[in-house]
N, C-alpha and C positions, 0 to 999 in steps of 0.2 A: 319585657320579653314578648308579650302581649304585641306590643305596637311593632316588633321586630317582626312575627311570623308574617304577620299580612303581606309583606310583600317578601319576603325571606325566601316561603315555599315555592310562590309563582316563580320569585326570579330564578331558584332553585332550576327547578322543573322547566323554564324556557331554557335553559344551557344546555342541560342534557339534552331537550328535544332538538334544540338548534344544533349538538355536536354529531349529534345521530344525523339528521338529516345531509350535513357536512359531509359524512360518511358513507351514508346508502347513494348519496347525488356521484363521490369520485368514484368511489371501488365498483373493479370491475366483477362480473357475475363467477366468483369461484365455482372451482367443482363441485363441491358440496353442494351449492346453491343449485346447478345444472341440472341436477340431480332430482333434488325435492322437483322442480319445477317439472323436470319432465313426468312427473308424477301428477301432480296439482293439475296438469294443463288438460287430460284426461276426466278431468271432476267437470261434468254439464249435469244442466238442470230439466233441458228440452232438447232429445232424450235423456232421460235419466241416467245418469253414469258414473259410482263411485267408484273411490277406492277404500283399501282396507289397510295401507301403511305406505310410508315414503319404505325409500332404500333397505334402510337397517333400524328404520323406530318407526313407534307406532303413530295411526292417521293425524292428529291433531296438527301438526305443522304443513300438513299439503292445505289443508281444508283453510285455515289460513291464509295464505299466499295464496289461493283462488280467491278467497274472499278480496283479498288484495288487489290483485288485478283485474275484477270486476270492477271495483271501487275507484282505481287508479290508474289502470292502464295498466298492460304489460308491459313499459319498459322496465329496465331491472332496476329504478326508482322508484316505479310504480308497484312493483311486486314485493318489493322491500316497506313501506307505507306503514300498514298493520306493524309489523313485527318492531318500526320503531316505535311507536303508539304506546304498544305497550314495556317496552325497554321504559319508555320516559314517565310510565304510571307507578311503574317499580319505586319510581322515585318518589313518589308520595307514599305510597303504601310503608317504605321503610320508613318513612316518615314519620306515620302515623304508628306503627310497633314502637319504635324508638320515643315517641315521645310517652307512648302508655305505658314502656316500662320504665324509663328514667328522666321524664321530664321535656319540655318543648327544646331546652337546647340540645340535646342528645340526641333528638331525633333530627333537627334541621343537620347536625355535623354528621350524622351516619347518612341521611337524602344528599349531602353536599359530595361525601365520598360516593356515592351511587352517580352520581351526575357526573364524575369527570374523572370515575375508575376506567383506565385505559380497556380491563379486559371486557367490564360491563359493558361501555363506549361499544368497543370493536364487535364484541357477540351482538349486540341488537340491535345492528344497523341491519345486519346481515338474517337471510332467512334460512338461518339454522333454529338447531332449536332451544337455544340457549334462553333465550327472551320469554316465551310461555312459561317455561319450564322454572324461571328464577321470579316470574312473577307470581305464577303457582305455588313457588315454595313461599313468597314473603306474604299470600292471603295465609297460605295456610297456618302459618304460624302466628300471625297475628291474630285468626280468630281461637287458634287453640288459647291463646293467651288471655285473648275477651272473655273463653269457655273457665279457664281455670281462673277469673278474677272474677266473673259475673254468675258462677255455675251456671249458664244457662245452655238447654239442651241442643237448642237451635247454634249456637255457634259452635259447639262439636262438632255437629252434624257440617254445617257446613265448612269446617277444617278438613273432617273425611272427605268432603265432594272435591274443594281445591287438591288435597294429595292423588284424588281419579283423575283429576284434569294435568295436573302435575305426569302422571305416568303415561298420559295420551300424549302426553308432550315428548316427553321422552325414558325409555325403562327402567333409568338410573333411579329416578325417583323413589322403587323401590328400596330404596336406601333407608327413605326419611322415616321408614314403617318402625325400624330396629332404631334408628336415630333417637326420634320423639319421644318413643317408650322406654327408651333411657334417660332421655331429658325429664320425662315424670316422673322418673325413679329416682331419680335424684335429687327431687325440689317435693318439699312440703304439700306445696299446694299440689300438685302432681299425683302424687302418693291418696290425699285425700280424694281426690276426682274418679280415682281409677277405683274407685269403692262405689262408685254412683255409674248410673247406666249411661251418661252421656260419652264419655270416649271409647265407651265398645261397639256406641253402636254411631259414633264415628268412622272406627277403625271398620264396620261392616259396610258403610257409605263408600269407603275406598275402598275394600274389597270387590265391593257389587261392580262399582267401573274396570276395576282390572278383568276380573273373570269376563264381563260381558263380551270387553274387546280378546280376551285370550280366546274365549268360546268363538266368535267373530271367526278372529284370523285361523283359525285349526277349521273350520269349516271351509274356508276359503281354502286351504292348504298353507294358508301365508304366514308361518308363525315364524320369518326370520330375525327379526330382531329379538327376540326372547332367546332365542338361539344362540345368536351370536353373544348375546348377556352372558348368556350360560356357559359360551366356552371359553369368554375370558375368565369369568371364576371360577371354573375347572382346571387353568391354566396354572402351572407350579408357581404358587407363593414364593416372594423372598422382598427383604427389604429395599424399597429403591427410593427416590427421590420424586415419585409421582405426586404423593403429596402435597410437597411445597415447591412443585413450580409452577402452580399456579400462580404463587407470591415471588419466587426466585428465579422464575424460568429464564426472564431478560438477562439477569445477572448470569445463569449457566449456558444461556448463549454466546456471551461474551466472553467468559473463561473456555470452555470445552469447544462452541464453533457452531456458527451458525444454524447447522441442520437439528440440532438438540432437540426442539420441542416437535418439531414435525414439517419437513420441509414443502408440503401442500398449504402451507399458513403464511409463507414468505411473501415480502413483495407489498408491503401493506394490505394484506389481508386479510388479517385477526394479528394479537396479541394476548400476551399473559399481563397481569397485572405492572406496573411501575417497583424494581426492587424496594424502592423507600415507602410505598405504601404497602408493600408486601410486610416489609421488617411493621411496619406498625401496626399491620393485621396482627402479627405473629406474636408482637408484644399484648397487646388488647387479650388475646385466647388466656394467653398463659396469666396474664392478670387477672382477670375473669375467677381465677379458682381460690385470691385471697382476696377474704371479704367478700365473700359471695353472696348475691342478694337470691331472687330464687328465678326471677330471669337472667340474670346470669348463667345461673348452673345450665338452666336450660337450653341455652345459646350454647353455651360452651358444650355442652354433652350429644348435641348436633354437629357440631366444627366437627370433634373428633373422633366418634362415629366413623361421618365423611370421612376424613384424613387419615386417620387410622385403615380404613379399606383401600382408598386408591394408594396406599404405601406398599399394602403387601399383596394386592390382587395383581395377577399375570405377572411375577417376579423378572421376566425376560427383558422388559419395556422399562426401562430407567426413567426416561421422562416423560411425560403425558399430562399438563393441566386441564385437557378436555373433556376425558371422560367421567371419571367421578366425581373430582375435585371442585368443580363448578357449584355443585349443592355446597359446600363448606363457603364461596365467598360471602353471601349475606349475613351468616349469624358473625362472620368475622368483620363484615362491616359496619354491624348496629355495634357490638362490645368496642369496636373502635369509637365509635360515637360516642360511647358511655364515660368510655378513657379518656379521651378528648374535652370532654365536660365538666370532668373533674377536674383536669387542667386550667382549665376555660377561666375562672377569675382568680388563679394565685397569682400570675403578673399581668400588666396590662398590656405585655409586647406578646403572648400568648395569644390574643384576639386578633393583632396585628397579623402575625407571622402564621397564623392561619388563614386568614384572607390572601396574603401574597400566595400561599401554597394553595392554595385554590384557583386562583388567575393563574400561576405559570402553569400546574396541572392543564388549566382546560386549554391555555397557549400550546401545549405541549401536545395532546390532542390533536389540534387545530393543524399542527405541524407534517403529523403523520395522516392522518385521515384525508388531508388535501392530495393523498399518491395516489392516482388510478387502481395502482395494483395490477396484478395478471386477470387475463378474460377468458373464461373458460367458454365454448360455444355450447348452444343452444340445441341438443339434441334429444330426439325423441327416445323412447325406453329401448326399444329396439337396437335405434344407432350408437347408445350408449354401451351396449350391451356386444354389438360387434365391435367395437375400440376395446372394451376392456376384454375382452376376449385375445383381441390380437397382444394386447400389452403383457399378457398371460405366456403365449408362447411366447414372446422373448424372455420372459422373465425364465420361462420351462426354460428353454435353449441354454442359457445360460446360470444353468443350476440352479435355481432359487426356487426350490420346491415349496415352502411355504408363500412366498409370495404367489405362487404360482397355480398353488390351489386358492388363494384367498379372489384371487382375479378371476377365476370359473365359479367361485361361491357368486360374487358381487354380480355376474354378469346372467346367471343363472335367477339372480331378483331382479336383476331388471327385466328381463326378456326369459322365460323357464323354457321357452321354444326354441331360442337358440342355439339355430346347428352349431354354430362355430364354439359357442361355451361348454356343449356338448362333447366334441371333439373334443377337448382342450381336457374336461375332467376327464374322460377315459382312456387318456394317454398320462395322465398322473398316478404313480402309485401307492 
């Protein structure tokens, strides 16, 4: 297995980087993207000019994408750069969890499903915040795993810093905080750790970056993305299917119709997971809980956490792999790993029939990522902010008062000066 990894990883890791880059070179610059950037483009060095958050989450993805288009150029390849960079590090990093908790093949088949997971693929090509945000989650859980194998202080601590970087990415992150800490409650070693000062004064290492940037953005006035967290989980509870379409999403666009997961995603420009790599997440979770080793438990008690929340938050919204759900695919990708490994020598057409499912995965890939996709234009904060202003009053005009307010929230962060967003909220009731 030795003489396997040497080149196993690297070839690993050039697929993904090669599929990503596949993808940031066709797709064209979604809204989302538009977005951050008209944010990003604002960040100079000579004058000095920050910011304090993109749209609806906090700074760490503008700062990014400037870094990017310093580095690369502003075309929307060049701006895209960084973010697949680190999409394609993810893929060693699961690598190296994967192999620390069940061995060198486990970790290569959880890195192999990281490299030609259609949603990983489509989120990190792209400069949303998907890519920080899932590489932040896979440091930080692999140092929490070095802290509870090694007790060592320093790799708490720096599990704390990855989970502050992690919530600069994006506020969902707060998730992992109740996540993890059921994951150590559940596992042995966990239990014994949290009796020693290194994960409190981890969990104080992620605290200090949240508070700094909350303390930040309330001084700035700019605390909308905390906001917007908060009113979705104000929003009436009920059971839906947000959960699992991240894994079945493709599958519920095919039965229910196209617009299912979110019709701003159309067009080759993001996806949810492949249904058969879904169903195999979904099997790997629920295996995970017989015979459970103590990383197990702890994957698993992260997965459903996750899953558990984006099922019953904002009960109105059926389907949605975006917003929470996203934290749930890595621990469901390494427990696939694991599953897969245990597989791995009862037949010899098992190794075979894995390789073929990894060449047509990344074929498959290759298929869809080759579409341009729609283009969204290149507008400053401002002009952003009188478009969705105008999209407001039609939505006003034609009833749709909650959209209607959501389009004067939006245009009101982009631009808080805006006559026209202005107008628009104080004719809403």
């Amino acid at each position: 297995m030795a003489e396997e990894n040497r080149w196993a990883l690297p070839a690993l890791a050039i697929l993904g980087l090669a599929l990503r880059l596949l993808g940031a070179a066709r797709a064209g610059l979604t809204f989302d993207e538009s977005i951050v950037w008209a944010f990003a483009r604002e960040i100079t060095v000579r004058p000095v000019h920050l910011v304090a958050r993109t749209a609806d989450h906090p700074l760490l993805n503008a700062y990014l994408v400037r870094a990017s288009s310093l580095a690369f150029g502003e075309s929307d390849f060049g701006l895209r750069i960084l973010h697949v960079l680190l999409g394609a590090a993810t893929i060693v990093v699961v690598y190296r969890l994967g192999s620390a908790l069940w061995g060198a093949r486990a970790g290569l088949l959880a890195a192999a499903l990281v490299a030609v997971d259609p949603f990983h693929v489509s989120w990190s090509r792209l400069i949303v915040e998907e890519a920080p945000l899932l590489l932040c989650e896979a440091l930080a859980l692999a140092l929490l795993w070095r802290g509870l194998s090694r007790e060592r202080l320093r790799d708490f601590l720096g599990a704390g810093l990855c989970l502050g970087l992690a919530y600069l990415a994006k506020e969902t992150a707060l998730i992992l905080l109740p996540a993890l800490a059921l994951g150590m409650l559940v596992s042995a070693q966990g239990r014994r750790a949290l009796r020693t000062p290194g994960p409190w004064l981890g969990l104080l290492a992620a605290l200090a970056i949240v508070g700094l940037e909350m303390a930040g953005s309330a001084t700035l006035g700019e605390t909308a993305h905390l906001d917007r967290a908060l009113e979705i989980v104000r929003a009436p509870p009920g059971l839906t299917l947000k959960g699992t379409s991240l894994y079945l999403g493709e599958l519920y666009r095919r039965i229910v119709g196209p617009d299912v997961l979110d019709p701003d995603y159309l067009e080759g420009n993001a996806f949810a997971t492949h249904p058969a790599l879904g169903a195999l997440y979904l099997v790997a979770v629920i295996a995970a809980w017989r015979r459970a080793d103590e990383g197990a438990r702890l994957l698993a008690a992260v997965f459903w956490t996750v899953f558990v929340a984006a099922s019953v938050v904002d009960g109105a919204k059926a389907f949605d792999p975006f917003w929470w759900g996203a934290l749930s695919l890595l621990p469901a990708v390494l427990l696939a790993g694991r599953l897969c490994a245990r597989a791995w020598t009862r037949s010899r057409w098992v190794p075979r029939a894995g390789a073929a499912a990894l060449v047509a995965l990344a074929l498959y890939d290759a298929s869809w990522l080759g579409r341009a996709g729609a283009r969204a234009p290149r507008l400053s904060r401002q002009e952003w902010a009188a478009r969705i202003a105008e999209d407001g009053e039609r939505r006003l005009g034609a009833g749709d008062l909650a959209a209607a307010r959501e389009q004067a929230r939006q245009a009101l962060i982009l631009d808080p000066g805006s006559e026209a967003a202005r107008k628009l909220r104080a004719r809403l009731p």
